[in-house]
DSSP file (Angstrom, degrees, kcal/mol; ACC not computed):
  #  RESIDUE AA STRUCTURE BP1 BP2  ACC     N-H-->O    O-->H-N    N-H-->O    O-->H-N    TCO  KAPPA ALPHA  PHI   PSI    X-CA   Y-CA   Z-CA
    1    1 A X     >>       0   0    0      0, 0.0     4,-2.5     0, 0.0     5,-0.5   0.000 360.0 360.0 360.0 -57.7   21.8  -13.2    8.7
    2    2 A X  T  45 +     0   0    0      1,-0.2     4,-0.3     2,-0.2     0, 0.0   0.782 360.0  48.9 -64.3 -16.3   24.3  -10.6    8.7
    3    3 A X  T  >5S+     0   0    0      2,-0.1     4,-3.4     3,-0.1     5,-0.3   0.887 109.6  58.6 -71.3 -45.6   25.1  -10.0    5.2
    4    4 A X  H  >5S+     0   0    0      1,-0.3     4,-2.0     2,-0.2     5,-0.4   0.988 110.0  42.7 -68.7 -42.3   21.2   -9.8    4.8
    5    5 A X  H  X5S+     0   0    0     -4,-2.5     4,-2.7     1,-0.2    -1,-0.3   0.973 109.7  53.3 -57.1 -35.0   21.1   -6.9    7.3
    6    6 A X  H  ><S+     0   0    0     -5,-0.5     4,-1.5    -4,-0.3     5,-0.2   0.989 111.8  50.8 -70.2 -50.8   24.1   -5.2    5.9
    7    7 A X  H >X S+     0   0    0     -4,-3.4     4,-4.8     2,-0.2     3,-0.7   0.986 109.9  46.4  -2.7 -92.0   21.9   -5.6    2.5
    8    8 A X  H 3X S+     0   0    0     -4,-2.0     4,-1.1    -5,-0.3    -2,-0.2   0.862 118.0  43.1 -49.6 -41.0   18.8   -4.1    3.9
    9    9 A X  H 3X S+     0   0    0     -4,-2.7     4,-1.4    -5,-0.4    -1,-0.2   0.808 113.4  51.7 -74.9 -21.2   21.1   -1.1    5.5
   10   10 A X  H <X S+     0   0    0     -4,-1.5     4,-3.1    -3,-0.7    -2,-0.2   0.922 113.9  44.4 -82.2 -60.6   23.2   -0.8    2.1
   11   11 A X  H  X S+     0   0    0     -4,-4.8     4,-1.4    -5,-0.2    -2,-0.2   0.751 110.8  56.2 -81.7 -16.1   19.6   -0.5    0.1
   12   12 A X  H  X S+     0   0    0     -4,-1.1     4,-0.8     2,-0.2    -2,-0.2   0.984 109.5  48.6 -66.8 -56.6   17.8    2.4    3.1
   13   13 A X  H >< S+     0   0    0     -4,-1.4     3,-0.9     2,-0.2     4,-0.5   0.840 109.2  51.0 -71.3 -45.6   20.7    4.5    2.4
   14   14 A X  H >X S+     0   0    0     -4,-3.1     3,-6.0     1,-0.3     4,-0.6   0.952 113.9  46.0 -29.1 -75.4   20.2    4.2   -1.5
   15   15 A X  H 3X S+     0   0    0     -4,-1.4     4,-1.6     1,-0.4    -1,-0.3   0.465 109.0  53.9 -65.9 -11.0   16.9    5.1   -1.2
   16   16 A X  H << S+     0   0    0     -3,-0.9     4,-0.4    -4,-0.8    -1,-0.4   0.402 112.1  46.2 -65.1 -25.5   17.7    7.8    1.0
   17   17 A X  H <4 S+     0   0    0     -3,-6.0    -2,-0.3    -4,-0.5    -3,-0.1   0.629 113.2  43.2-114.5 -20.6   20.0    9.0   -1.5
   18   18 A X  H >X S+     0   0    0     -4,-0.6     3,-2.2     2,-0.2     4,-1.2   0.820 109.8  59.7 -98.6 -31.8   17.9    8.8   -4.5
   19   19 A X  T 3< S+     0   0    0     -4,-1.6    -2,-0.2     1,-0.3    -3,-0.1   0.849 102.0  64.0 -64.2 -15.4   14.8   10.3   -2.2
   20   20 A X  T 34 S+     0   0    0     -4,-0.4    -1,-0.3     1,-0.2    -2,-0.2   0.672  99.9  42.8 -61.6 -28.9   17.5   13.5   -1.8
   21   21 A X  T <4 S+     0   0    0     -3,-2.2    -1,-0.2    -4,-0.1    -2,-0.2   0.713  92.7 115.0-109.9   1.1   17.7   14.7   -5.4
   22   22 A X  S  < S-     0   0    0     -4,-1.2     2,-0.2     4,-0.1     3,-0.0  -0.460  74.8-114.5 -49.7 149.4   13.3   14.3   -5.9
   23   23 A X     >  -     0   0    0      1,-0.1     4,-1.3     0, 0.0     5,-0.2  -0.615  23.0-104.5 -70.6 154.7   12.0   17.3   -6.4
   24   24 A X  H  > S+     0   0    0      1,-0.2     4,-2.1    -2,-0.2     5,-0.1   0.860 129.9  56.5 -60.3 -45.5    9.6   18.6   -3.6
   25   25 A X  H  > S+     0   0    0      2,-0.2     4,-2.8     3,-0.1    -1,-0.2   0.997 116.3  34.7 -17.4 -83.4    6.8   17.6   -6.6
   26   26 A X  H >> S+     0   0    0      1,-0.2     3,-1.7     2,-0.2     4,-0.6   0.912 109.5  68.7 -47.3 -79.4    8.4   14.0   -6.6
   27   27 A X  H 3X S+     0   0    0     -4,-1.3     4,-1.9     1,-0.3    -1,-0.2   0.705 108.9  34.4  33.6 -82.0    8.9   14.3   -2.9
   28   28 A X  H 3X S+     0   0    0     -4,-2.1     4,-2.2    -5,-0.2    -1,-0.3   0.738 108.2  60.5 -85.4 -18.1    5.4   14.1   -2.4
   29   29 A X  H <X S+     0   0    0     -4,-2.8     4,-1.4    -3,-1.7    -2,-0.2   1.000 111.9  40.8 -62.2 -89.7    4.4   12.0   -4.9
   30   30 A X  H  X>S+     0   0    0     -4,-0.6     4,-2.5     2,-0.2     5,-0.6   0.719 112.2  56.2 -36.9 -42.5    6.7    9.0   -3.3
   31   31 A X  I  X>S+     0   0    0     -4,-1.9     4,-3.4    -5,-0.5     5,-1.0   0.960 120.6  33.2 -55.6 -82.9    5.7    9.9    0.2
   32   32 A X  I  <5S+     0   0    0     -4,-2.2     6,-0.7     1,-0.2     3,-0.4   0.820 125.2  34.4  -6.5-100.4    2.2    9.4   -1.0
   33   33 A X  I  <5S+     0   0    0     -4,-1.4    -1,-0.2     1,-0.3    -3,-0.2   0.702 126.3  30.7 -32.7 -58.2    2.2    7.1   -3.2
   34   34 A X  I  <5S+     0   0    0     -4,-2.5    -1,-0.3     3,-0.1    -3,-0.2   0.614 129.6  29.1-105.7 -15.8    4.7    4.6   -2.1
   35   35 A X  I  <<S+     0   0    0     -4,-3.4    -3,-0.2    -5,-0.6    -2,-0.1   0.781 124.0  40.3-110.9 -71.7    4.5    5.1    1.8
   36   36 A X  S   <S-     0   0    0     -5,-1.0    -3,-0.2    -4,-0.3    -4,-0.1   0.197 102.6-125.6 -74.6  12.3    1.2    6.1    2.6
   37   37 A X        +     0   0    0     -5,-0.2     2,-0.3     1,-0.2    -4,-0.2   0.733  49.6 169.4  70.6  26.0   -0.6    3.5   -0.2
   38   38 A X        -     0   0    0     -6,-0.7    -1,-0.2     1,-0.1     2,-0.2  -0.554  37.6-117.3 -86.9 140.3   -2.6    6.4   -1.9
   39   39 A X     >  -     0   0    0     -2,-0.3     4,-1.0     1,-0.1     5,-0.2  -0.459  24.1-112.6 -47.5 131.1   -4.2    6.0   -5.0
   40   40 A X  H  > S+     0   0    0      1,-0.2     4,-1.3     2,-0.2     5,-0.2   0.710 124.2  50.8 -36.5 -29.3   -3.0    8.3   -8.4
   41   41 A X  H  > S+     0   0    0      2,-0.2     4,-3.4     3,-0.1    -1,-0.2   0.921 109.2  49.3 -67.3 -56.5   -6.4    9.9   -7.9
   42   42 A X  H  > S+     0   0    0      1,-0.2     4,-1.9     2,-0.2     3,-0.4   0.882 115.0  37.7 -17.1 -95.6   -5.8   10.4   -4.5
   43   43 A X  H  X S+     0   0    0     -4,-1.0     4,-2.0     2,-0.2     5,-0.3   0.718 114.6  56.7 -21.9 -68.8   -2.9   11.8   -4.8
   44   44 A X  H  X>S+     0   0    0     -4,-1.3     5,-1.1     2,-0.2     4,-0.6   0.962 117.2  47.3 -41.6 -49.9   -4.1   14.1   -8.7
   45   45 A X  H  <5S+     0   0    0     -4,-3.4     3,-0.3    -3,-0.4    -2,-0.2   0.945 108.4  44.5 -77.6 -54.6   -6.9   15.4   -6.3
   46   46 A X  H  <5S+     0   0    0     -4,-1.9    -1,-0.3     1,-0.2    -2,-0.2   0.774 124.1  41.7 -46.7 -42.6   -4.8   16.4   -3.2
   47   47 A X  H  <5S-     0   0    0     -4,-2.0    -2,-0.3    -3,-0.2    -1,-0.2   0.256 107.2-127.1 -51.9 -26.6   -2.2   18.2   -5.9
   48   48 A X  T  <5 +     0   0    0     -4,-0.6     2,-0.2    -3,-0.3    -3,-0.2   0.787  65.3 123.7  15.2  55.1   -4.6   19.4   -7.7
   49   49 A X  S   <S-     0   0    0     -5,-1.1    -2,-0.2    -6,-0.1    -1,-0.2  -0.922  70.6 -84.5-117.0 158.6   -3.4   17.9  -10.9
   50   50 A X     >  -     0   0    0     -2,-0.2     4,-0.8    -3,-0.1    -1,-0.1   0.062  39.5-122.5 -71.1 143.3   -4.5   15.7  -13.7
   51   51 A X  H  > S+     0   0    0      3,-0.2     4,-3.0     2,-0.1     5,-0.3   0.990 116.2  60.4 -40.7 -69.0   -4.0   11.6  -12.8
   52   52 A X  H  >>S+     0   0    0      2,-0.3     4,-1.5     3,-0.2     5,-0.6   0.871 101.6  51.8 -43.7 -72.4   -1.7   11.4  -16.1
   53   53 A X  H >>5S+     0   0    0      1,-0.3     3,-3.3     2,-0.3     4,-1.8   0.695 114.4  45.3 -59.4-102.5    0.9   14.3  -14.3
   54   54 A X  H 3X5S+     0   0    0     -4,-0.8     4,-1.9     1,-0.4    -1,-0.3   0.515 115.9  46.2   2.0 -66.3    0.8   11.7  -11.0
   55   55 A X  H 3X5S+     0   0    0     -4,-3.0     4,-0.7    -3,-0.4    -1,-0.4   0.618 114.7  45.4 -80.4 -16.0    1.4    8.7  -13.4
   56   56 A X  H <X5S+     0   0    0     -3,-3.3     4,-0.9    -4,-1.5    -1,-0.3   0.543 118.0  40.5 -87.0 -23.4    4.2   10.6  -15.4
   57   57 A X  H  X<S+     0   0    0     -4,-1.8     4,-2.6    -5,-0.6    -2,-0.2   0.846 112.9  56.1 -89.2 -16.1    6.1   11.8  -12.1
   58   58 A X  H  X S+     0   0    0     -4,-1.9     4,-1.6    -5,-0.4    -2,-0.2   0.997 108.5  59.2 -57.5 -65.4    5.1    7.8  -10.6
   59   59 A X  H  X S+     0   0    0     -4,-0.7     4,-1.7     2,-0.2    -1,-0.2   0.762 111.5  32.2 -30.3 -50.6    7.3    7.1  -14.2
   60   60 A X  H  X S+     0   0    0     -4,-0.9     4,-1.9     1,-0.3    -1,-0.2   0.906 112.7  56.3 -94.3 -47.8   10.4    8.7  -13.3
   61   61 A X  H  X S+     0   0    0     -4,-2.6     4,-1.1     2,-0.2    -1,-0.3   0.685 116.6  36.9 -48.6 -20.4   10.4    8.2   -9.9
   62   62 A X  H  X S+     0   0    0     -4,-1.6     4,-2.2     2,-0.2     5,-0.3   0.964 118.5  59.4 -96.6 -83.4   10.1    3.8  -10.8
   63   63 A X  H  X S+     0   0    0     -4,-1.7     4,-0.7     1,-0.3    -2,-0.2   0.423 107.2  47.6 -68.5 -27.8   12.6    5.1  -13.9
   64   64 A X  H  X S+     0   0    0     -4,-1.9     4,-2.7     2,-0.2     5,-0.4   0.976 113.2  38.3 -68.4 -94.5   15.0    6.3  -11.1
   65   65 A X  H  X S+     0   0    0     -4,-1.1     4,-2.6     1,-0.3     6,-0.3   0.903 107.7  64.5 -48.8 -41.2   15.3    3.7   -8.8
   66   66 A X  H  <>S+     0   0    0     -4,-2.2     5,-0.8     1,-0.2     4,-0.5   0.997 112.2  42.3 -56.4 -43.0   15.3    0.8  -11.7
   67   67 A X  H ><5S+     0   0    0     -4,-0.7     3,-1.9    -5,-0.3    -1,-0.2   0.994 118.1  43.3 -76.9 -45.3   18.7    2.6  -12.8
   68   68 A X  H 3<5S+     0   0    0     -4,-2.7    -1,-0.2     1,-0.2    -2,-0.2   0.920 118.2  43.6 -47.6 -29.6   20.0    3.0   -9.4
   69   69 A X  T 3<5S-     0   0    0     -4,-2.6    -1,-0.2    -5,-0.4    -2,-0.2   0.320 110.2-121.6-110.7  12.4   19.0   -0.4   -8.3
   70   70 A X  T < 5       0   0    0     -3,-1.9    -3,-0.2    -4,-0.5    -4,-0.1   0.819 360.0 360.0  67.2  22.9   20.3   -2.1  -11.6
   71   71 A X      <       0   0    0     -5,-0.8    -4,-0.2    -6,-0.3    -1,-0.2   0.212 360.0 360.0-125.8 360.0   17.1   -3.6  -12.6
């Protein structure tokens, strides 16, 4: 039980650390997206940019954490 907590605090602070170098773009795009469950339309519409830009900064941001997180 305590390793797993130590885990789970070990992996906030990653994600804390990779949400520190997004760009304000990306930023908002993960806030969206990944916290607040919004759709790529959503998201295009609020932005006022094309779905495909959403789904290419969605790319990097995934492309990010899979190298941080070894996967």
């Amino acid at each position: 039980k305590e390793e797993e907590g130590f885990r789970k605090l070990e992996n906030s602070e990653m994600i804390r650390d990779i949400v520190s170098t997004l760009t304000p773009e990306e930023k908002m795009v993960f806030k969206l997206r990944f916290i607040d469950n919004k759709i790529q339309q959503e998201i295009a519409e609020a932005m006022g940019v094309s779905q495909m830009t959403i789904s290419r900064i969605e790319k990097k941001i995934r492309d990010r954490f899979r190298k941080e997180f070894g996967r």
